[in-house]
Phi, psi and omega in degrees: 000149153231164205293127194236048163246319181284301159351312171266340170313325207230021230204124172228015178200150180288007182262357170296347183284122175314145160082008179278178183178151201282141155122189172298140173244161155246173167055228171329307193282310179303319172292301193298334179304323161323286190321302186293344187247018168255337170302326231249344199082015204221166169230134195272130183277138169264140178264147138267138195253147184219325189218170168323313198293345172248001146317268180304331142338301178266326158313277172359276197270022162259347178293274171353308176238008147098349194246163199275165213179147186217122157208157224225167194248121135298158188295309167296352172292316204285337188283333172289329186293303242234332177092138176300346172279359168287110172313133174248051158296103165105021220003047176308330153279347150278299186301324194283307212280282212297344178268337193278300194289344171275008161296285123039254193321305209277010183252310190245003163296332174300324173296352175275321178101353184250191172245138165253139173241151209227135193218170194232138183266161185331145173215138186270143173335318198288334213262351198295350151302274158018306176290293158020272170295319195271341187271333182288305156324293172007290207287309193273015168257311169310343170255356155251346175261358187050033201210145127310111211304304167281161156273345182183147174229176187240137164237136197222099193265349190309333177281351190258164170298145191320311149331293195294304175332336199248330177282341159307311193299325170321313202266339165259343166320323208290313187271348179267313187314327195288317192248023167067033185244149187283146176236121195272153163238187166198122186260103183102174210231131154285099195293186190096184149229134138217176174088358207097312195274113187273101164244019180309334169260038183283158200286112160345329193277331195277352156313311183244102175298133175280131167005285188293357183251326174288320194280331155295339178306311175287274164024266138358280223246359168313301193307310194298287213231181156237007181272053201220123161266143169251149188255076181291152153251140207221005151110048172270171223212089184302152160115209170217110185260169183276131128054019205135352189285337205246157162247107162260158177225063173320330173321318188277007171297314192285335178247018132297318196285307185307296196325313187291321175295355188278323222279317183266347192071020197247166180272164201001088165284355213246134189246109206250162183232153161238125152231176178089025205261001203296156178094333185325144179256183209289343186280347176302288210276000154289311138327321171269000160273346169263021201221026164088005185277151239198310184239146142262128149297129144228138154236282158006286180305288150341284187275011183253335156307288194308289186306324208271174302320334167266325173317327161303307184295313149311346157287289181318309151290333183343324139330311176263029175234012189249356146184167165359305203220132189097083189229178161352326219245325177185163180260027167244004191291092327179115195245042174260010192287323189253338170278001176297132183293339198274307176294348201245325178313317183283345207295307201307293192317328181277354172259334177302311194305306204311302182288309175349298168323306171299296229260344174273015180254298186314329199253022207006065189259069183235148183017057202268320206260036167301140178271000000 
């Protein structure tokens, strides 16, 4: 360990944090990145990722704005990722998609210049082979690398009672703590769907978690690791409302952070995660970044980014896109320059980078790796 209270005092770029370094980090560095972005006031956005092409996409545009980035697999990302023609009995084709993809990711992010931390998106009681599979690829890239293949995953437990929910998480910290890896959890439901998972009727009260329900969390799992976030609800909501649709209550971040902070002596002690956030307004999520949230989930947002560049190109184009052969210009004229997959992918890729970009402008996740 090193002293990282002097570190974040005098440190005005991640690259003062030890041991840091362009492409994915773990453990210690992965953590002081948090640490440095709760100092600092600021939040790193997680992309959930599907293909290469949206991989480099979120590359892209940490290059661009220079700052650090995380990203992450869905249980359907990775299985998509591995291709949908895999049978995923045992989930076998998630475990497959998400480790090939975090390879993927730890092979061309150094060539981008930021530190990325690569992480696994909710995973539910049900889904738990999937964790499974992936802690295990961990143990074993951890033991020739002296590294965990990921920096952190998420189990995401909400539906079970709080209790059972906080002795699981117990029981993989317990196992994660072994290979230095962050563990995110989530106490109350994230309305919505994602993922499969439906909470669009879920009761309002299990929307907004209490003080005293986040802080058993800390509680529970401070003695195993200090390598842990929590995803509190706070009346988030996965998918996308207009504007004002949704009742967030950022207030109540500040007042977990007060509860814990009486209960441990130390000030904002709760390293918080926001998800369910696309729609959010800009007064949301700066509160909640002045109130320790440390990650922002985005997708939504994103993959409505990804589709509008080709929907654009295909408008812009729509002549040289109706067969092989034959457009505007003649009817022997030859169209494979605009149906090429390489033309329409980047077209999806320059608007997700503008929005990536954008949300990590919201969160003033900006020239964090200024030199």
């Amino acid at each position: 360990g090193f002293n990282r209270q002097f570190t974040m005092a005098t440190c005005d770029s991640v690259w003062g944090i030890p041991g840091i370094k362009a492409g994915v980090v773990t453990g210690d560095v992965a953590w002081a990145i948090l640490e440095f972005a709760k100092a600092k006031q600021f939040a790193i956005p997680a992309f959930n990722v599907t293909s290469s092409s949206v991989i480099v996409a979120v590359l892209e545009a940490a290059k661009k704005i220079n700052s650090p980035i995380i990203i992450q697999f869905s249980h359907g990302g990775s299985q998509f990722m591995a291709g949908k023609g895999l049978d995923n009995a045992g989930q076998a084709a998630s475990i497959l998609g998400s480790v090939a993809g975090a390879h993927f990711v730890r092979a061309i992010a150094p060539s981008y210049g930021v530190p990325v931390i690569l992480h696994s998106d909710h995973c539910a009681k049900k889904l738990l082979p999937w964790f499974d599979g992936m802690l295990e690829a961990d143990e074993a890239y951890f033991k020739e690398h002296g590294e965990p293949l990921f920096s952190s995953h998420m189990l995401d437990l909400s539906e079970e009672p709080d209790d059972e929910n906080i002795a699981i998480c117990k029981k993989y910290l317990e196992r994660m703590k072994a290979i230095n890896q962050i563990l995110e959890m989530e106490i109350g439901i994230t309305g919505g769907v994602e993922d499969g998972v439906d909470n669009s009727g879920v009761s309002k009260d299990k929307l907004y978690s209490s003080p005293q329900d986040v802080y058993k969390v800390h509680e529970a799992l401070s003695p195993i690791s200090e390598k842990f976030t929590i995803a509190a609800a706070f009346g988030n909501v996965h998918g996308v409302y207009k504007p004002g649709n949704v009742k967030l209550r950022p207030e109540l971040l500040v007042d977990y952070q007060k509860f814990a902070a009486e209960k441990t002596g130390k000030a904002m002690p709760l390293f918080l995660v926001f998800h369910g956030g696309s729609g959010s307004e800009m007064h949301e999520i700066e509160a909640a970044v002045e109130a320790g949230v440390v990650k922002m989930n985005v997708d939504t947002d994103t993959q409505w980014a990804y589709w509008e560049g080709v929907l654009k190109f295909y408008k812009a184009k729509e002549g040289y896109l109706q067969g092989q052969i034959g457009n505007p210009e003649g009817e022997d004229k030859p169209n494979k320059s605009y149906y090429d997959p390489r033309k329409w992918l980047r077209e999806a890729e320059g608007t997700m980078v503008a929005r990536v970009a954008e949300q990590c402008k919201m969160l003033r996740n900006t020239d964090k790796c200024a030199k």
